[in-house]
Every structure is written in C-alpha cells, then in structure tokens.
N, CA, C and O atoms as a GROMACS GRO file, in nm:
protein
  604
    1UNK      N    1  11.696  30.480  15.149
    1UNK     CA    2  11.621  30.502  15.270
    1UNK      C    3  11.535  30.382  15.306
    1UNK      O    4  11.504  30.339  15.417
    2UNK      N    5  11.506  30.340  15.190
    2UNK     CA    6  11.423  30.216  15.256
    2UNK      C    7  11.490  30.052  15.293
    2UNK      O    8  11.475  29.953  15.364
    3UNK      N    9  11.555  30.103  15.206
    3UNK     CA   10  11.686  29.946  15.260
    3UNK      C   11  11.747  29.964  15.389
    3UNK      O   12  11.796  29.872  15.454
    4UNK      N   13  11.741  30.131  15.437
    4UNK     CA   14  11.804  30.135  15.574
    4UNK      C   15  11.714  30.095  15.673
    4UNK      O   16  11.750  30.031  15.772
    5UNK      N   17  11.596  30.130  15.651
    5UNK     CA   18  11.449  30.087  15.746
    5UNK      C   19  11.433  29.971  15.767
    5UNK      O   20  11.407  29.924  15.878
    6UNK      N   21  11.450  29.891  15.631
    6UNK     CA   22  11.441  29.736  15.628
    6UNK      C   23  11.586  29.676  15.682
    6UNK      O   24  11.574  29.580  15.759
    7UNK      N   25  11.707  29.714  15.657
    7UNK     CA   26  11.772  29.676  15.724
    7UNK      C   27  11.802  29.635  15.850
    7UNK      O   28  11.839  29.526  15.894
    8UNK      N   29  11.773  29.773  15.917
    8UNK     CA   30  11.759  29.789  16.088
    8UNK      C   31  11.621  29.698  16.146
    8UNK      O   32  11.610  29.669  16.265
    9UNK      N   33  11.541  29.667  16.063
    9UNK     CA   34  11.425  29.612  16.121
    9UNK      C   35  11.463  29.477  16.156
    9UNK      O   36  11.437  29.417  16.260
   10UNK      N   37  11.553  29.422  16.018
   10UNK     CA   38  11.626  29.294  16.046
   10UNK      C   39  11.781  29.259  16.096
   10UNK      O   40  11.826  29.145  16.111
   11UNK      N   41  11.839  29.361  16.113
   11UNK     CA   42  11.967  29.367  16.202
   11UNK      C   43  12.000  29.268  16.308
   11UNK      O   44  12.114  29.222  16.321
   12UNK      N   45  11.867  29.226  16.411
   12UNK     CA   46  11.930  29.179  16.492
   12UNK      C   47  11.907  28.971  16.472
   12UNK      O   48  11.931  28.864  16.528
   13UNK      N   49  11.853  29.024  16.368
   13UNK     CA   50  11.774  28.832  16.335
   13UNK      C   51  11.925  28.823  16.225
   13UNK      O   52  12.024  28.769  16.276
   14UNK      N   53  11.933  28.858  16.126
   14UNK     CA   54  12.055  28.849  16.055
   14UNK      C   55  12.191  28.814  16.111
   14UNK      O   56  12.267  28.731  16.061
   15UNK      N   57  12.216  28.891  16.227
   15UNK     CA   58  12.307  28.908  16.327
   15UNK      C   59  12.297  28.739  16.375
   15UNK      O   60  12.381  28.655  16.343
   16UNK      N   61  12.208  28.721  16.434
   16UNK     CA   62  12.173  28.571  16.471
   16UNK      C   63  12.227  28.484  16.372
   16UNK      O   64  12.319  28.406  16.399
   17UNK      N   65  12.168  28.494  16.243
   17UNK     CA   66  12.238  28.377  16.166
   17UNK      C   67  12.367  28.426  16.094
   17UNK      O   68  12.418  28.362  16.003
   18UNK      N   69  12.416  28.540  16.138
   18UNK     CA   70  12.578  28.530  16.083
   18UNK      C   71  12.649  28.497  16.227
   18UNK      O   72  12.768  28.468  16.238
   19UNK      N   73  12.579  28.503  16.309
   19UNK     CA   74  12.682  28.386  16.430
   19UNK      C   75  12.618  28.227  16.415
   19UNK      O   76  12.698  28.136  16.438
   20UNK      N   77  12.512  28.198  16.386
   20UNK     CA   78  12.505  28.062  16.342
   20UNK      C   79  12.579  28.027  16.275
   20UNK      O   80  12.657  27.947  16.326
   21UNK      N   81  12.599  28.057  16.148
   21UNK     CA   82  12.667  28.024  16.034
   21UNK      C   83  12.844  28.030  16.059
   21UNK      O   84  12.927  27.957  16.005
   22UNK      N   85  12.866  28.130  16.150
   22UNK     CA   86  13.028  28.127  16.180
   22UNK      C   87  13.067  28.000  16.275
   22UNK      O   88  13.160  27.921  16.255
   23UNK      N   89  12.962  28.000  16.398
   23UNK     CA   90  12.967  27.929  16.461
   23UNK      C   91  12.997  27.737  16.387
   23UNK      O   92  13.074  27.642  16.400
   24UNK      N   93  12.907  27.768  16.331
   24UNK     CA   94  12.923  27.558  16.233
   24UNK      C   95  13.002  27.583  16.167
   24UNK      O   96  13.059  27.474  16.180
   25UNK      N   97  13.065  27.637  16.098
   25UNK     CA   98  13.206  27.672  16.003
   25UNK      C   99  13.294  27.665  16.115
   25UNK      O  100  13.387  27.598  16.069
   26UNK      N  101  13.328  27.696  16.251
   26UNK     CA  102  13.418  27.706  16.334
   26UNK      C  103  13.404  27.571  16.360
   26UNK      O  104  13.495  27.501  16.316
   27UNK      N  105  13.289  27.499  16.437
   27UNK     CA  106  13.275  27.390  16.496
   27UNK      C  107  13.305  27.251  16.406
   27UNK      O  108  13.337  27.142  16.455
   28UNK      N  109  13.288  27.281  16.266
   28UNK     CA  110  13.300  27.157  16.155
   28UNK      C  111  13.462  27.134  16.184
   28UNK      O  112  13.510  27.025  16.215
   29UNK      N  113  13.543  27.270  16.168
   29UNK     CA  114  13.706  27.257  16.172
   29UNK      C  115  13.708  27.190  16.307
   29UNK      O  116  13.797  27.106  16.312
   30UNK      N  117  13.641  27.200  16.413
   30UNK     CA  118  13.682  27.078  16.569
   30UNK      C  119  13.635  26.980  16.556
   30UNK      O  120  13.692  26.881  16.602
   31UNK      N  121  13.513  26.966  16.490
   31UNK     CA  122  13.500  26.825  16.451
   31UNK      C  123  13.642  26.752  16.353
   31UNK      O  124  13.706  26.653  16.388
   32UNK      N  125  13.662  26.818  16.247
   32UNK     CA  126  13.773  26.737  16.181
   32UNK      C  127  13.872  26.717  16.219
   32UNK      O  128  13.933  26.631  16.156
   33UNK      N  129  13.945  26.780  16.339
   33UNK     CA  130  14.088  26.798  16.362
   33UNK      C  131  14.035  26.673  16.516
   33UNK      O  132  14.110  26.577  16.536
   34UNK      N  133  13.926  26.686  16.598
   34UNK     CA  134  13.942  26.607  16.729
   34UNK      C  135  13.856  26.468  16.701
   34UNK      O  136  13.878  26.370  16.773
   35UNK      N  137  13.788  26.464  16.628
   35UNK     CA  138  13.740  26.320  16.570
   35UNK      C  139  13.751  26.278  16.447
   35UNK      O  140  13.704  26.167  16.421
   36UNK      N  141  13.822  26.362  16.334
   36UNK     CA  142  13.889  26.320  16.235
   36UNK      C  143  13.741  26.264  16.108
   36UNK      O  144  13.747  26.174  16.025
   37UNK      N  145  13.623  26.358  16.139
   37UNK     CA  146  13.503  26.342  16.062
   37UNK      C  147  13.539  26.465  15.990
   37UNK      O  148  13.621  26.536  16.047
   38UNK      N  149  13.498  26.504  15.883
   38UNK     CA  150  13.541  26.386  15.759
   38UNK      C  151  13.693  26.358  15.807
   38UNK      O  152  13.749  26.408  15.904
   39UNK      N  153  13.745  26.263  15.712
   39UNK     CA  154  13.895  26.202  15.742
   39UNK      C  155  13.982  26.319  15.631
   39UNK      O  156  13.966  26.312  15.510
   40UNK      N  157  14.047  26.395  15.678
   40UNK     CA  158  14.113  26.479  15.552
   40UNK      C  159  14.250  26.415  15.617
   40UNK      O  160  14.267  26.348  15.719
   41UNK      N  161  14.377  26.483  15.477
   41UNK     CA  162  14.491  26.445  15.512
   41UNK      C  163  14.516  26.502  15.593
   41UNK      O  164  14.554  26.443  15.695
   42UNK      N  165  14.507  26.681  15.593
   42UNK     CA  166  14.605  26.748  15.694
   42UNK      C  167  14.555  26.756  15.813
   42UNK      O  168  14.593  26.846  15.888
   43UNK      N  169  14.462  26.666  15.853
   43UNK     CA  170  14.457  26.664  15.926
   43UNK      C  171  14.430  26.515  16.021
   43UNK      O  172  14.347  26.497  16.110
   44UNK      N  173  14.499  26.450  15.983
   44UNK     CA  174  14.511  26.288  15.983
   44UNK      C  175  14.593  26.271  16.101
   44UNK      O  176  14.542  26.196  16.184
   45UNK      N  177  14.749  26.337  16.145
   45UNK     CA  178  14.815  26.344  16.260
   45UNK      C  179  14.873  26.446  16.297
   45UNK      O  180  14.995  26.461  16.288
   46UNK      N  181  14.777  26.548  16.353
   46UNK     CA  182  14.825  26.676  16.376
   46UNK      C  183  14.901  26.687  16.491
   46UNK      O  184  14.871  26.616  16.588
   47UNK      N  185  14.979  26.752  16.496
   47UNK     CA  186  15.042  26.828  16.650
   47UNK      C  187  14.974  26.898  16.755
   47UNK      O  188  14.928  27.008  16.724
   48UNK      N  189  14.958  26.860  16.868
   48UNK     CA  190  14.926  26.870  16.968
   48UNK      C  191  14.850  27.070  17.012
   48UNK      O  192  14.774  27.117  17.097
   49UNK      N  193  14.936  27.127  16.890
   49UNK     CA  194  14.883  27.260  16.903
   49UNK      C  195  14.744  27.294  16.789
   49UNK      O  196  14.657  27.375  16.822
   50UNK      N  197  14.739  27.229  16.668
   50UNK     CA  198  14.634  27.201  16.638
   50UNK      C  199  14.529  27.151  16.664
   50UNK      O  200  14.417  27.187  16.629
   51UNK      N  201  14.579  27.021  16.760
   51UNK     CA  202  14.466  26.935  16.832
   51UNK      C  203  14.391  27.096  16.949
   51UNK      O  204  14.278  27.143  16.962
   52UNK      N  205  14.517  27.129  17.003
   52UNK     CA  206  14.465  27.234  17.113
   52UNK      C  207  14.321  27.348  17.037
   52UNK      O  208  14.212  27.353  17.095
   53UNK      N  209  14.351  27.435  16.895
   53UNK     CA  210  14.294  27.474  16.835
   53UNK      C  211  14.186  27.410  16.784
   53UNK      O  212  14.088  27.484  16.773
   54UNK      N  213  14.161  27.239  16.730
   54UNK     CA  214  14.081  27.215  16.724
   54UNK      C  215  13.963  27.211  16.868
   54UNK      O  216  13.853  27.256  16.838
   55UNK      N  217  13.973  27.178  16.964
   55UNK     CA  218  13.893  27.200  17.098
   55UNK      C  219  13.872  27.304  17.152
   55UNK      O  220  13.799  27.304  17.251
   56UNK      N  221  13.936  27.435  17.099
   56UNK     CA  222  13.876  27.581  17.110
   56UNK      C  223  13.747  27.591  16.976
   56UNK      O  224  13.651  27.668  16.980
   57UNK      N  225  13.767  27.521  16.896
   57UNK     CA  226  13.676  27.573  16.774
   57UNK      C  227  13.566  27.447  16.791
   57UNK      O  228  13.458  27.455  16.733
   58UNK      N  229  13.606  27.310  16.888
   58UNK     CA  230  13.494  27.261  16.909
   58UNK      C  231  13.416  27.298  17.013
   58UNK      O  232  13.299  27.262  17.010
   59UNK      N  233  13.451  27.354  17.095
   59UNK     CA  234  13.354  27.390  17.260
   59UNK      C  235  13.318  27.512  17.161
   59UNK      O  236  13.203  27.540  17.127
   60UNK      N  237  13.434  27.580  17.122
   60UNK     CA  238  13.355  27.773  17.126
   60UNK      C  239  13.262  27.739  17.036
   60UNK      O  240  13.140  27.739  17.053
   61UNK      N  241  13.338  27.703  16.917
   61UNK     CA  242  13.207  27.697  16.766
   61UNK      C  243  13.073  27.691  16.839
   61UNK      O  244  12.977  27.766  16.824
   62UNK      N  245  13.088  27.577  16.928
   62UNK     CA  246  12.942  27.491  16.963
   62UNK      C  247  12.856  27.628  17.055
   62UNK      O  248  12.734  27.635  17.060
   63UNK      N  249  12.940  27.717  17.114
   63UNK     CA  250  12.887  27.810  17.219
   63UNK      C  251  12.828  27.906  17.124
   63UNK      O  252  12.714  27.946  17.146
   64UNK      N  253  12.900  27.953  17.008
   64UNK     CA  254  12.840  28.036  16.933
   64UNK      C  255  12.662  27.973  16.827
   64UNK      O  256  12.548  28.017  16.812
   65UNK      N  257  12.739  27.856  16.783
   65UNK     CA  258  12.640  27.796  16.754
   65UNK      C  259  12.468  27.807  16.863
   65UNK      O  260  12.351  27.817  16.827
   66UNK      N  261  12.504  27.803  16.943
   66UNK     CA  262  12.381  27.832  17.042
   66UNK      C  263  12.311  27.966  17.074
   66UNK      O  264  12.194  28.001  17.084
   67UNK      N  265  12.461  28.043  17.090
   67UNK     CA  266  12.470  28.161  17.106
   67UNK      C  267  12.481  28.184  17.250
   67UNK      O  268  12.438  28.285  17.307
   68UNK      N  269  12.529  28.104  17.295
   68UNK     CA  270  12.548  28.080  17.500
   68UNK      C  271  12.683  28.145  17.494
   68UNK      O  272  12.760  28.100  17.409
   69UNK      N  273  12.738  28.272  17.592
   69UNK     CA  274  12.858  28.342  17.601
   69UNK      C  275  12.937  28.386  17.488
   69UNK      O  276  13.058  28.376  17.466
   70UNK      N  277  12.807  28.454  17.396
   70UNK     CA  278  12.900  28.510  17.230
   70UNK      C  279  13.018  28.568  17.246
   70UNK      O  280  13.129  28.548  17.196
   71UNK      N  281  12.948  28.691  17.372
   71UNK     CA  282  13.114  28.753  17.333
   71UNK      C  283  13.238  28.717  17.367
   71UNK      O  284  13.342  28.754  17.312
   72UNK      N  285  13.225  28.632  17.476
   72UNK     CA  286  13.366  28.553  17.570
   72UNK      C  287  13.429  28.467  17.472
   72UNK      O  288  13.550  28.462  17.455
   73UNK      N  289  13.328  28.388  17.398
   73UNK     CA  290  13.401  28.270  17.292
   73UNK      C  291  13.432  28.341  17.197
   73UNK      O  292  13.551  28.330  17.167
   74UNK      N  293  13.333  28.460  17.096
   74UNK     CA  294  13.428  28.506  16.995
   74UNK      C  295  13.579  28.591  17.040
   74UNK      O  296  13.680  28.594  16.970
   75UNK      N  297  13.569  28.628  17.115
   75UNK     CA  298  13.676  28.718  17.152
   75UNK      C  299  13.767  28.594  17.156
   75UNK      O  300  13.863  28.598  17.080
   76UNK      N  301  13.753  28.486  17.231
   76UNK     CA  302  13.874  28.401  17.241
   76UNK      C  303  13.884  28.319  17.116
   76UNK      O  304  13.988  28.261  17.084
   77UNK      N  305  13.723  28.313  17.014
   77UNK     CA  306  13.781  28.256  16.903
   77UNK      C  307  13.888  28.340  16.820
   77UNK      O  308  13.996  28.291  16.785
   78UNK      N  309  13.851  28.463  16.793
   78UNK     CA  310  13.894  28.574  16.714
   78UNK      C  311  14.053  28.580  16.740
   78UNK      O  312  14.122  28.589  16.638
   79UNK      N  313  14.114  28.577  16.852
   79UNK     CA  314  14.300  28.563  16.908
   79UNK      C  315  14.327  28.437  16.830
   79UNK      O  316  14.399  28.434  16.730
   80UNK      N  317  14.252  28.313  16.889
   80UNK     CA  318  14.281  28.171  16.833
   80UNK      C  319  14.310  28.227  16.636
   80UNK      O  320  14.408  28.196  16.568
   81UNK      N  321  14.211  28.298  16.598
   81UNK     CA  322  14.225  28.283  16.452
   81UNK      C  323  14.350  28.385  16.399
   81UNK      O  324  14.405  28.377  16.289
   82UNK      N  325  14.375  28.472  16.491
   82UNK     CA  326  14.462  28.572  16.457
   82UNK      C  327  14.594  28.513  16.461
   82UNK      O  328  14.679  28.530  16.374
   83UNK      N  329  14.611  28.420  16.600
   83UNK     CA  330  14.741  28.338  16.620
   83UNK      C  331  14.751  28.224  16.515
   83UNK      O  332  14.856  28.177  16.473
   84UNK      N  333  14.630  28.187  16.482
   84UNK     CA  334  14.627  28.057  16.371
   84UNK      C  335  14.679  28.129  16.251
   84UNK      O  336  14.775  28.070  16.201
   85UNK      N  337  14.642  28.240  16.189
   85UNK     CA  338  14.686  28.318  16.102
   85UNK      C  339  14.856  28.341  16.069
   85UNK      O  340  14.913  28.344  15.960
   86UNK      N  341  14.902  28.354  16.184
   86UNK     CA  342  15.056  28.414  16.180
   86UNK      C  343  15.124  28.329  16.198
   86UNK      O  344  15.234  28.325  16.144
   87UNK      N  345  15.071  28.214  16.295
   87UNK     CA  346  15.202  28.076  16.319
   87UNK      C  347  15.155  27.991  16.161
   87UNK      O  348  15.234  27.981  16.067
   88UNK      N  349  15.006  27.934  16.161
   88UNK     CA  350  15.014  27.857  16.080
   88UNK      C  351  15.007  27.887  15.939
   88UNK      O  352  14.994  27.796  15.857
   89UNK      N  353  15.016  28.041  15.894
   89UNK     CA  354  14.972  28.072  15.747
   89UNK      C  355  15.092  28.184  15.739
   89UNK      O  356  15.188  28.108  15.726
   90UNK      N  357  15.136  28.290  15.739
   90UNK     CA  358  15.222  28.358  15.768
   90UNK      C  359  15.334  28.325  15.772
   90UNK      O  360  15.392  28.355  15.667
   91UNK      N  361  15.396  28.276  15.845
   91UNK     CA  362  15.503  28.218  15.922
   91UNK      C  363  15.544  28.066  15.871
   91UNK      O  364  15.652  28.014  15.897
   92UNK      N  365  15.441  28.006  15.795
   92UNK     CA  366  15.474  27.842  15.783
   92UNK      C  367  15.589  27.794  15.697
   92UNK      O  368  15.621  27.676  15.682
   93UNK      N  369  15.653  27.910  15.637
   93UNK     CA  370  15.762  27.849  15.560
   93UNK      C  371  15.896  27.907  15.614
   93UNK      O  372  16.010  27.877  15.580
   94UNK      N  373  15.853  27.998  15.707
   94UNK     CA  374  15.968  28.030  15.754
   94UNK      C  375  16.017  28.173  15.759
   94UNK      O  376  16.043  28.232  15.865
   95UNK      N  377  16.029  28.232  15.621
   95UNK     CA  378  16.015  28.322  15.609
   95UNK      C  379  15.895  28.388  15.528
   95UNK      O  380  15.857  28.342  15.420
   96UNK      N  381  15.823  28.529  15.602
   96UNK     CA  382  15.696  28.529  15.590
   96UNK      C  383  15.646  28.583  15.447
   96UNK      O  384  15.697  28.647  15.355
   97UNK      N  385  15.499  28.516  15.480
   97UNK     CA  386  15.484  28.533  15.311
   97UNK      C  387  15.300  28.598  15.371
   97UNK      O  388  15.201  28.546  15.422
   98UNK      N  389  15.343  28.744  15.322
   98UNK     CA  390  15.235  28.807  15.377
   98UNK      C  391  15.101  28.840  15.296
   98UNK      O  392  15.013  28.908  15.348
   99UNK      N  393  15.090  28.780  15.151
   99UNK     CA  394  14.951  28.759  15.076
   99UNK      C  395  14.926  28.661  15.121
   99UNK      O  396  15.003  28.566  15.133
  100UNK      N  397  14.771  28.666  15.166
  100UNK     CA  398  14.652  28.512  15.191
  100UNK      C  399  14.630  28.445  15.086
  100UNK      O  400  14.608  28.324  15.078
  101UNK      N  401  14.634  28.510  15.018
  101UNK     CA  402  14.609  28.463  14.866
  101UNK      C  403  14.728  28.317  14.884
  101UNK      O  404  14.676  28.207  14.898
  102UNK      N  405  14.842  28.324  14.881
  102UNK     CA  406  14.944  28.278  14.892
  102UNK      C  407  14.989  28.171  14.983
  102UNK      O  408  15.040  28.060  14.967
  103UNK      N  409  14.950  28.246  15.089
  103UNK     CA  410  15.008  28.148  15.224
  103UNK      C  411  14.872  28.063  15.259
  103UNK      O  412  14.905  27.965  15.327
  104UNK      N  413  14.748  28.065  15.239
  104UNK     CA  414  14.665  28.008  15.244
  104UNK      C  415  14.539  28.058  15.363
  104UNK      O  416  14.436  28.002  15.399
  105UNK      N  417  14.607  28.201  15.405
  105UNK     CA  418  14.528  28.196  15.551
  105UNK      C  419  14.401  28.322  15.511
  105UNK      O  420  14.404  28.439  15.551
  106UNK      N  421  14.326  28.280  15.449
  106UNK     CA  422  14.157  28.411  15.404
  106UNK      C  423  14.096  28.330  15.512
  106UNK      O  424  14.048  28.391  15.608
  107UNK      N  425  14.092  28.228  15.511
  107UNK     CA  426  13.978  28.209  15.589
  107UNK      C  427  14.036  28.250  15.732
  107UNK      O  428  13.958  28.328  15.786
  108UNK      N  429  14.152  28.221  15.813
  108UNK     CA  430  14.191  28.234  15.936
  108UNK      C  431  14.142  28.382  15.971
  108UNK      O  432  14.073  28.422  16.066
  109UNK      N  433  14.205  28.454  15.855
  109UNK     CA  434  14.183  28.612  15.875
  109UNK      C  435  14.043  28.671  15.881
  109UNK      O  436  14.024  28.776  15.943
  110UNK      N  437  13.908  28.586  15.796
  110UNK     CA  438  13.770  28.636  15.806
  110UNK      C  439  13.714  28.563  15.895
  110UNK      O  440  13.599  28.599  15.920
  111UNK      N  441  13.764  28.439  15.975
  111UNK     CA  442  13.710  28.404  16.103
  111UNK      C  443  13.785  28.498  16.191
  111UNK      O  444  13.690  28.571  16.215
  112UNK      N  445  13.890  28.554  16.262
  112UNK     CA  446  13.897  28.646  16.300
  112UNK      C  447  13.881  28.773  16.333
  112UNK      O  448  13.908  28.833  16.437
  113UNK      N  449  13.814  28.820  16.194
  113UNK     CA  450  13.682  28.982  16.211
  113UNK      C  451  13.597  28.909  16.243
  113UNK      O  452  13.549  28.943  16.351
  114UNK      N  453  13.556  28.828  16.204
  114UNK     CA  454  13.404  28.769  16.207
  114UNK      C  455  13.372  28.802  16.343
  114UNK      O  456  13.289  28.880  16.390
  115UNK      N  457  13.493  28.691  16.422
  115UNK     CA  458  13.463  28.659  16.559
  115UNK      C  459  13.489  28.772  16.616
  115UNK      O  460  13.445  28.765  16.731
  116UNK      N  461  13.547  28.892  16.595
  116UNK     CA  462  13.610  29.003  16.674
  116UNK      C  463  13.484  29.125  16.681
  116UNK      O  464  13.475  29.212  16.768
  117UNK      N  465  13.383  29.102  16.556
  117UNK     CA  466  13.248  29.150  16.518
  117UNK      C  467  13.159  29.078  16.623
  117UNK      O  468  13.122  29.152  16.714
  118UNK      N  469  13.132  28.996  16.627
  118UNK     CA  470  13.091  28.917  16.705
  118UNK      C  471  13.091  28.962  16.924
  118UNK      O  472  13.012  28.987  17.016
  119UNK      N  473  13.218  28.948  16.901
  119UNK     CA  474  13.257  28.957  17.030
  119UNK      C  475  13.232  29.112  17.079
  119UNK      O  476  13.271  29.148  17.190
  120UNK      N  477  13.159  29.207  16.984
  120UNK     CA  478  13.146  29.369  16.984
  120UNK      C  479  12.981  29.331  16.956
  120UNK      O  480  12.918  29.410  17.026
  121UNK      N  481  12.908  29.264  16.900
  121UNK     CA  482  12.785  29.275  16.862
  121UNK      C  483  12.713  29.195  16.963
  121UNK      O  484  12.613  29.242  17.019
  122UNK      N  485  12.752  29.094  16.985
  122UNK     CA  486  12.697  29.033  17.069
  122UNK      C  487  12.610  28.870  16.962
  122UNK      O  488  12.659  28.833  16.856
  123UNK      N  489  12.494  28.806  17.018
  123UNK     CA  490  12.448  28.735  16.966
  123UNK      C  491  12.327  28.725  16.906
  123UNK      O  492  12.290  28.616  16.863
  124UNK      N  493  12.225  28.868  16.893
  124UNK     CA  494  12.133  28.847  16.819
  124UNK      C  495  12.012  28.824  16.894
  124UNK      O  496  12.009  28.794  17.014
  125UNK      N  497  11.945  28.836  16.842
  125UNK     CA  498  11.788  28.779  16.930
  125UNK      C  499  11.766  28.648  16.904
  125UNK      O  500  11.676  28.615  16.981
  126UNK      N  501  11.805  28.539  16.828
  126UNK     CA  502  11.800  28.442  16.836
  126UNK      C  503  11.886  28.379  16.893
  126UNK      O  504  11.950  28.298  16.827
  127UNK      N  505  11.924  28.401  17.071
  127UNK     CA  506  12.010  28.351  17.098
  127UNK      C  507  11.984  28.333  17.210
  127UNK      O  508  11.895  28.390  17.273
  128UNK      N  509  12.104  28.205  17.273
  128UNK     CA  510  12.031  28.189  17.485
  128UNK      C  511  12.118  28.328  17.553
  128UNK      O  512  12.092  28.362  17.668
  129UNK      N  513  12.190  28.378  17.497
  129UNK     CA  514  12.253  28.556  17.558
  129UNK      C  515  12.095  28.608  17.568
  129UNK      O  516  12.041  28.622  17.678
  130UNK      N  517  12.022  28.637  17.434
  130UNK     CA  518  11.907  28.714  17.473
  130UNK      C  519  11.806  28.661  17.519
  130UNK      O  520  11.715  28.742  17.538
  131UNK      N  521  11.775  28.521  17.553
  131UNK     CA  522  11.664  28.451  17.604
  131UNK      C  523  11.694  28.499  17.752
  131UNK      O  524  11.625  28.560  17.833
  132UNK      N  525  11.853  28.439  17.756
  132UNK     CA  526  11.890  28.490  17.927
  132UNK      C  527  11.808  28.636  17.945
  132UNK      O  528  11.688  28.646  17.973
  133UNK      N  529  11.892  28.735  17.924
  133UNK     CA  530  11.883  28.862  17.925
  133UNK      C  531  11.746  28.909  17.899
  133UNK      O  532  11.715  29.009  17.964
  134UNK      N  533  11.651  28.860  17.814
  134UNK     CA  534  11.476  28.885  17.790
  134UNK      C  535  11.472  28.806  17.958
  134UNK      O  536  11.478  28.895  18.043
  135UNK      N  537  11.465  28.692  18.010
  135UNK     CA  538  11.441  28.667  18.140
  135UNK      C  539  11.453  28.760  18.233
  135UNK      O  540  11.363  28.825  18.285
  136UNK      N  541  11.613  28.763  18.261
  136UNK     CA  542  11.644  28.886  18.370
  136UNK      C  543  11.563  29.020  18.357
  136UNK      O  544  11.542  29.071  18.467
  137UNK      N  545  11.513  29.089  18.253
  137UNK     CA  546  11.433  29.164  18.255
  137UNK      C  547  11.294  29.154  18.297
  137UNK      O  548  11.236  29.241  18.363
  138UNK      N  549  11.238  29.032  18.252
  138UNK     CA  550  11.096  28.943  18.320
  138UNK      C  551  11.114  28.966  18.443
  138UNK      O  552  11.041  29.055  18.486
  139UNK      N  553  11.203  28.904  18.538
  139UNK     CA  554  11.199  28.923  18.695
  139UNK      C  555  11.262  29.023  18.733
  139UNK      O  556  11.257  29.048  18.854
  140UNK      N  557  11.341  29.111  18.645
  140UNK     CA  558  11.356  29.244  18.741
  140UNK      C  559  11.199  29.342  18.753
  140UNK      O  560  11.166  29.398  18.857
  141UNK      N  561  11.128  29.347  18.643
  141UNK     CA  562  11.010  29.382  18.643
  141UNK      C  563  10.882  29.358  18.719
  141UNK      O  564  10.786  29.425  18.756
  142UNK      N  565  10.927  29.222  18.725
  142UNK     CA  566  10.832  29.172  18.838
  142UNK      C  567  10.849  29.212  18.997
  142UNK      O  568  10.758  29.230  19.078
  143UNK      N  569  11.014  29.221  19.024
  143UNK     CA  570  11.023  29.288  19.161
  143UNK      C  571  11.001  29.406  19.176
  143UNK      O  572  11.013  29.440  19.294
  144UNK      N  573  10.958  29.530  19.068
  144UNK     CA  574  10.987  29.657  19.083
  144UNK      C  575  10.816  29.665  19.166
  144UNK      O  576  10.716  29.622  19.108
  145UNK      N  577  10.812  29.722  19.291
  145UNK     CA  578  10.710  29.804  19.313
  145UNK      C  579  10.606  29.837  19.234
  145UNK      O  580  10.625  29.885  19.123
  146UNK      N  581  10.475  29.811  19.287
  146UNK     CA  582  10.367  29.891  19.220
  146UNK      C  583  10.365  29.995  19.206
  146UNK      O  584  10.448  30.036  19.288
  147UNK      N  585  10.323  30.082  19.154
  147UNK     CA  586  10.373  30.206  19.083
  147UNK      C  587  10.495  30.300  19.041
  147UNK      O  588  10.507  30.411  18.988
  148UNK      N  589  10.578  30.203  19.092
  148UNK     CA  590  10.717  30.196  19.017
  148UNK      C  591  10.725  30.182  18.853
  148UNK      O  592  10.682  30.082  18.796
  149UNK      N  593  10.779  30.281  18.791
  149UNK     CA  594  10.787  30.240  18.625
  149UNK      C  595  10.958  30.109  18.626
  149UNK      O  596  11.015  30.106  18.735
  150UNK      N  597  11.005  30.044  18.545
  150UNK     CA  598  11.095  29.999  18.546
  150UNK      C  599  11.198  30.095  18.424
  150UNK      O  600  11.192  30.158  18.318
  151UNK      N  601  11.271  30.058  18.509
  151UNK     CA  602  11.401  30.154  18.411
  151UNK      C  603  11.487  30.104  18.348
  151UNK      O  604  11.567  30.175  18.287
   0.00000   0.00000   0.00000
C-alpha cells in the first residue's frame, strides 16, 4: 500500500525519464548510423534503408528526448522498431529465426513496447507536451468569465 501511494505520487516524473532515457538510446543509434559517431563496423556503409531508419531515430529520438510530439514520434518510432525487428533481425538469414536471443533483435523488440508505451502514456510532466498543455490551460482560464468556474 505504500509503494502504491509512493508510486503514483511519482508516476508522472518517472514517466519523464523513461522517455528521456529511451529517447538518447534511440537518438545515439541516429547519431551512429547518419554521422558515423562512434565509428562502428556495422555500421560503416549501410544501405540506404538503414540510413532511412537512422534519421527516424535521429529527428524522433531527439523529439522524445525533449518530449515535443511524444506520442506522434513514439508511435512512428515503435512501427520503425517493429519493422526493424522482422526485416533486420527475424528475417536476416533468410529463413526465420524467431528467438531474440538468437537473431539479435531484444533490443528492436523493447524499443518497440517502449515506444508503443510511450505513444499511450504520453510524455510526463517533464516535458514541452506538458509545458504546452500547462500553458493552454493558463489562457483558457484566463478567458473564462468572471464568475465562471473553468472546466
């Protein structure tokens, strides 16, 4: 009972830094694949559909990272990771090899809930979604009539 009290008290700050934290884990993979920081092999001369995936995980990462349009970018990160999952981990030998363990794809598959959690939760109170949204409430309040309650 009291871990649930304390939980919920911190739900929505937690929430914040598990989209921070997804967000720079997404955005590090667009950094490596579109400017090649750090220099890894596999990713030294990728194909043009990786390059594509890396510039979804560098704009979105960066959106989540802020927390500017959580749910639009996770939702479109979350497909990106599901499709990254099946073409590039799944599918890569040809015939499919359906343990992660195996084919290499845990992470594709827990950035994919992550982001699909995400794209259902929204971004947290530490975020420009709720700075926006704390605003819009500031000036809808301010237009409501004097003795108007706001609703």
């Amino acid at each position: 009972m009291f871990l649930d009290r304390f939980g919920a008290a911190y739900q929505p700050y937690v929430l914040s830094l598990f989209r921070l934290v997804t967000g720079l884990l997404l955005f590090q993979y667009g950094v490596a694949k579109i400017f090649k920081i750090p220099a890894l092999p596999y990713f030294a001369n990728p194909p043009p559909l990786i390059m594509s995936a890396g510039a979804l995980e560098l704009v979105l990462g960066g959106l989540l990272v802020i927390g500017l349009f959580t749910r639009l970018a996770a939702f479109v990160l979350s497909g990106e990771m599901a499709f990254a999952y099946f073409l590039g981990h799944m599918f890569k030998a040809g015939a499919p090899v359906l343990l992660p363990l195996n084919n290499g794809g845990t992470a594709a598959i827990l950035f994919c809930f992550a982001c699909l959690y995400l794209s259902t939760a929204g971004g947290g109170a530490w975020s420009v979604d709720a700075a926006i949204e704390r605003r819009r409430e500031t000036d809808h309040s301010r237009d409501m009539p004097i003795g108007h309650a706001a609703q």
